[in-house]
C-alpha positions as CSV (number, residue, x, y, z in Angstrom):
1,X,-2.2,-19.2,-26.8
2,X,-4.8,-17.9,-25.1
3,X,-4.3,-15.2,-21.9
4,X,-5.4,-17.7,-19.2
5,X,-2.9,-20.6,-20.8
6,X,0.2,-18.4,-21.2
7,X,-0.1,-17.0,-17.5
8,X,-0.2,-20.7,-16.5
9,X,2.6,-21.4,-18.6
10,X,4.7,-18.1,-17.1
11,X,4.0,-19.5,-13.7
12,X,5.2,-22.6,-14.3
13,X,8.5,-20.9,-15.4
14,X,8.8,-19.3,-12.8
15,X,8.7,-22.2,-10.6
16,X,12.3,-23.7,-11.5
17,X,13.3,-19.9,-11.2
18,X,12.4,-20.1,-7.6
19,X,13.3,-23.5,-6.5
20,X,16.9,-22.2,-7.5
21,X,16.4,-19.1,-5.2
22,X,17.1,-19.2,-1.8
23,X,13.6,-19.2,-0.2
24,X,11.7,-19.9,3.1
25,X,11.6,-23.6,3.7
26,X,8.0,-25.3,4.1
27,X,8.9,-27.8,7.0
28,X,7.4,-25.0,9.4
29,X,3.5,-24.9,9.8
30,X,4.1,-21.5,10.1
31,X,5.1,-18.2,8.4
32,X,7.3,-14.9,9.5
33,X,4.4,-12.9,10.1
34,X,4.4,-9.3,11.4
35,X,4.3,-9.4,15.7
36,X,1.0,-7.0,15.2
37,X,-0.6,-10.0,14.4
38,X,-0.2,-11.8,17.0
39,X,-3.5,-11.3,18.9
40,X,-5.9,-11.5,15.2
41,X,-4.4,-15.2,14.5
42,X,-4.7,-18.2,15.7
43,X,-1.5,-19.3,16.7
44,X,-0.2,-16.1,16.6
45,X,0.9,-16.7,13.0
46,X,-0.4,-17.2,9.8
47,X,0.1,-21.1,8.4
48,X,1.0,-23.2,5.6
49,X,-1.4,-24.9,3.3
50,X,-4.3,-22.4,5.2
51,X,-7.0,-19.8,3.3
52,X,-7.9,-16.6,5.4
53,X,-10.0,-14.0,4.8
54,X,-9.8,-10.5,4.5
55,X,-12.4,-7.2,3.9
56,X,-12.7,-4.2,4.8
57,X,-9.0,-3.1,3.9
58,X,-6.4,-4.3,0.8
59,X,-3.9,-2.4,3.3
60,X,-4.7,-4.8,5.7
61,X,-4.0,-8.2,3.1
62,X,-0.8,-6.1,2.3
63,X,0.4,-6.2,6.1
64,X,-0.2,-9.9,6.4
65,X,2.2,-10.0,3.0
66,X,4.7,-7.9,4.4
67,X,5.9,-10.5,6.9
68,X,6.5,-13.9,5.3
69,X,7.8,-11.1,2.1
70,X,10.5,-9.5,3.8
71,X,11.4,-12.6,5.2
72,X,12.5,-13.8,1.8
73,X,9.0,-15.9,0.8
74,X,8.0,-15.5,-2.8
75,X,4.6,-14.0,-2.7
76,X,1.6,-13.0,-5.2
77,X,-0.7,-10.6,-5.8
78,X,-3.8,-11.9,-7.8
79,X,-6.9,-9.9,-9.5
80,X,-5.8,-6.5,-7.8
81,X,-5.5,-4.6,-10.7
82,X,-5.4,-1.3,-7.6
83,X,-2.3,-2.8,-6.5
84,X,-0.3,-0.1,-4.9
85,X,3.4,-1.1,-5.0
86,X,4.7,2.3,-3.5
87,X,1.9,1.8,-0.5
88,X,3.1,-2.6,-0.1
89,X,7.0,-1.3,-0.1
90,X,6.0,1.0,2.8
91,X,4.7,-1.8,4.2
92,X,7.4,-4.1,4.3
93,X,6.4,-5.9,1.0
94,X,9.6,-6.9,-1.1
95,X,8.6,-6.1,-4.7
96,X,11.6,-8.2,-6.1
97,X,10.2,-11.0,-4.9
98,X,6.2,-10.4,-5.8
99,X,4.8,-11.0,-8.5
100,X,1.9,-9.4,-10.5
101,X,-1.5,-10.9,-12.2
102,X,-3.2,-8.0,-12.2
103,X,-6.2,-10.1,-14.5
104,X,-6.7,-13.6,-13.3
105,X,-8.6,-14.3,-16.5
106,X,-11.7,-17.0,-17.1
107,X,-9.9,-19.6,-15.6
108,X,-9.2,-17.5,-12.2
109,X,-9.2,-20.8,-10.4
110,X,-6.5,-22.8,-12.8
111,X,-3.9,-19.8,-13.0
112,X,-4.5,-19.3,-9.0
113,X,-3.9,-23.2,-8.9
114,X,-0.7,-22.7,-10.7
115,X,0.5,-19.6,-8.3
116,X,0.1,-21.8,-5.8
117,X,2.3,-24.5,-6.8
118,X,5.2,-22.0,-7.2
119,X,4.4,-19.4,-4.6
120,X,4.6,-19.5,-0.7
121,X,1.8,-16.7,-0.2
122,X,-0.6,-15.5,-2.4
123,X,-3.2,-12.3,-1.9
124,X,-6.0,-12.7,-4.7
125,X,-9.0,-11.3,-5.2
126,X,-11.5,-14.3,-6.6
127,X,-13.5,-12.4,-10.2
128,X,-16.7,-14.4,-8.8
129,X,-17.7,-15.6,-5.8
130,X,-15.6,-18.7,-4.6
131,X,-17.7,-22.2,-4.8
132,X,-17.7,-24.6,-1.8
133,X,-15.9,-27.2,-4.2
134,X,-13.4,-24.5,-5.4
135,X,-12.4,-23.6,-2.7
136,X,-11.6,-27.5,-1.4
137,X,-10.1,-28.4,-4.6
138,X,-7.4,-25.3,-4.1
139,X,-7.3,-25.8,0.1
140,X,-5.9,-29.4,-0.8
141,X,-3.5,-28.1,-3.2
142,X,-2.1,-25.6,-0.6
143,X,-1.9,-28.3,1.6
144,X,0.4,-30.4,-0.9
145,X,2.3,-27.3,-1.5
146,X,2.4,-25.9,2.0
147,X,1.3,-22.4,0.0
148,X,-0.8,-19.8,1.8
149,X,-3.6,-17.8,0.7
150,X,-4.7,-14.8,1.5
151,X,-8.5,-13.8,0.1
152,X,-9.6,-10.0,0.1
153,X,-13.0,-11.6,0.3
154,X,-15.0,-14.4,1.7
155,X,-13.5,-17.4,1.1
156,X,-15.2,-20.9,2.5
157,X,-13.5,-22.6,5.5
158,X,-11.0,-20.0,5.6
159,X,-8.7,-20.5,8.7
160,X,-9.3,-16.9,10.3
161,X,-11.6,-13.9,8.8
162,X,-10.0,-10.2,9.5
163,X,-12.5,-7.8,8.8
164,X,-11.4,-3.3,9.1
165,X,-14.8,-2.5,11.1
166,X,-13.9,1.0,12.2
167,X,-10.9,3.6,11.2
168,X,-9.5,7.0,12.2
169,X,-6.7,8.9,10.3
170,X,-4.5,11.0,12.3
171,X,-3.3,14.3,10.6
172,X,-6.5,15.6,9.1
173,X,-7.7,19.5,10.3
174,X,-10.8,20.5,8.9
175,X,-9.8,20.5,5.1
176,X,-5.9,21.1,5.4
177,X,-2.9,18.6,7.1
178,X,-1.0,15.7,5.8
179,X,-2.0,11.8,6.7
180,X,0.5,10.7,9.6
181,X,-1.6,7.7,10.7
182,X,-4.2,5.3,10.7
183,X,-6.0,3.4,13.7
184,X,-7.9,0.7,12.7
185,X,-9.7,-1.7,14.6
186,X,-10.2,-5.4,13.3
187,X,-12.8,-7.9,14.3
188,X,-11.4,-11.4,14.0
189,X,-12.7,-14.5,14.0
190,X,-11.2,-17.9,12.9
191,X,-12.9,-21.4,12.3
192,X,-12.1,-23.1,15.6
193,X,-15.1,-20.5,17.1
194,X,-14.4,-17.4,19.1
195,X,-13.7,-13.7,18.2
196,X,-11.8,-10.6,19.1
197,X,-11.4,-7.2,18.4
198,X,-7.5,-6.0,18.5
199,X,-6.7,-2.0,17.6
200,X,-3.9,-1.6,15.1
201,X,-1.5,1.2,13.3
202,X,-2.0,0.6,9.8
203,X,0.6,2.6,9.7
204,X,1.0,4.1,13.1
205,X,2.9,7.5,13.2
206,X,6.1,5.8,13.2
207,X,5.0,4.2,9.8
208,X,5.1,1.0,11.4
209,X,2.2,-1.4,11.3
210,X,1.6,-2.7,14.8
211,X,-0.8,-2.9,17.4
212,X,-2.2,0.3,19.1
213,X,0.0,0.0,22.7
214,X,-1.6,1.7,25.9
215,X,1.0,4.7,25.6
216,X,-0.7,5.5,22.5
217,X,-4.3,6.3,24.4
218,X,-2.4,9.3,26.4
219,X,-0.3,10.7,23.0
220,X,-3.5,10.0,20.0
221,X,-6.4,9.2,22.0
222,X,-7.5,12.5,21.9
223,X,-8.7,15.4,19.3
224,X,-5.1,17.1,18.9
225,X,-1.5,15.5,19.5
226,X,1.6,17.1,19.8
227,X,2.2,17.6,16.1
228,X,-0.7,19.6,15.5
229,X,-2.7,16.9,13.5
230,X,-6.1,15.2,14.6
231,X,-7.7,11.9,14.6
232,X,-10.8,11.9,12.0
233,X,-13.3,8.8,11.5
234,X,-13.8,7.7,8.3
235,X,-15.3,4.3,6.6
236,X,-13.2,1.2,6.4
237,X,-11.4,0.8,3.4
């Protein structure tokens, strides 16, 4: 049996593993998502049987998992051979309900095809770049399954893109400190037309992801804060 086939063929076990679970139902359009959200969305939420795009951060796909995750969906996390599952359980990410395919093989689209059927949100990272008739094929099937995908990478007709265009860790001196936080901001645009840019803690200092508030201006904004740690630019990632 080759790699691709027995993936497909542990995924399809898995599937009567899960029907049997408790789970989240799929006669909502849409999914637990985390409130931080809210203003990058459309509809405030992310949806079943929609693809969305991600770059710029795998921290940021991570977030988007943590909601419909700790809210008891099964989830997935495709071609990320990086995968940090300390960094996702930080997040909110329950790893007993996540599974791995670290290698998505040859056949990337028929072993995502089968995650899809027995998954209610899946983060992948596509080996090649994803064709136009790909990309339909798999939107139909999440569709039928009312499964949700989220791409870390361009992915065609996706429902919303979320792209990390600017960060700042908070915690850094010159050469010495500890990470407390990270400020991102995220340019998002979604399929209906229209953008916006939203500021979010990715985590904050509370280790929470959410969206930067306007009390945060007076206690971060600045060069120092009250703990002694400052805010340093550095490349999305």
């Amino acid at each position: 049996m080759t790699p691709t086939a027995s993936l497909v063929r542990q995924a399809q076990d898995l599937q009567g593993r899960i029907r049997q679970a408790e789970g989240v139902g799929l006669a909502s359009t849409t999914l637990e998502t985390l409130p931080a959200f809210a203003g990058c969305l459309p509809g405030g939420a992310l949806r079943t049987g929609a693809a969305y795009s991600v770059s710029g951060s795998t921290h940021l796909a991570m977030a988007l998992l943590a909601g419909p995750s700790a809210a008891g969906a099964w989830c997935g996390v495709a071609g990320v051979p990086t995968f940090g599952a300390e960094a996702a359980a930080a997040t909110g990410v329950d790893l007993s309900r996540t599974i791995l395919v670290p290698d998505l093989g040859d056949q990337w689209t028929a072993v995502l095809a089968a995650l899809i059927d027995v998954l209610a949100v899946i983060v992948v990272r596509p080996p090649l770049p994803v064709a136009g008739a790909d990309a339909a094929r798999l939107g139909a099937r999440l569709r039928q399954r009312g499964a949700t995908l989220v791409c870390l990478g361009e992915w065609p007709r996706s429902e919303a893109q979320l792209a990390v265009t600017d960060s700042d860790w908070l915690g850094l001196g010159a050469g010495h400190g500890h990470l407390l936080a990270r400020r991102v901001t995220v340019t998002a645009s979604s399929r209906a037309g229209g953008g916006r840019r939203v500021q979010l803690w990715l985590p904050g200092p509370d280790q929470r992801v959410r969206a930067v508030g306007a009390d945060d201006s007076g206690r971060y904004g600045g060069r120092q804060h009250h703990g002694g740690g400052e805010l340093h630019r550095s490349k999305a990632s």
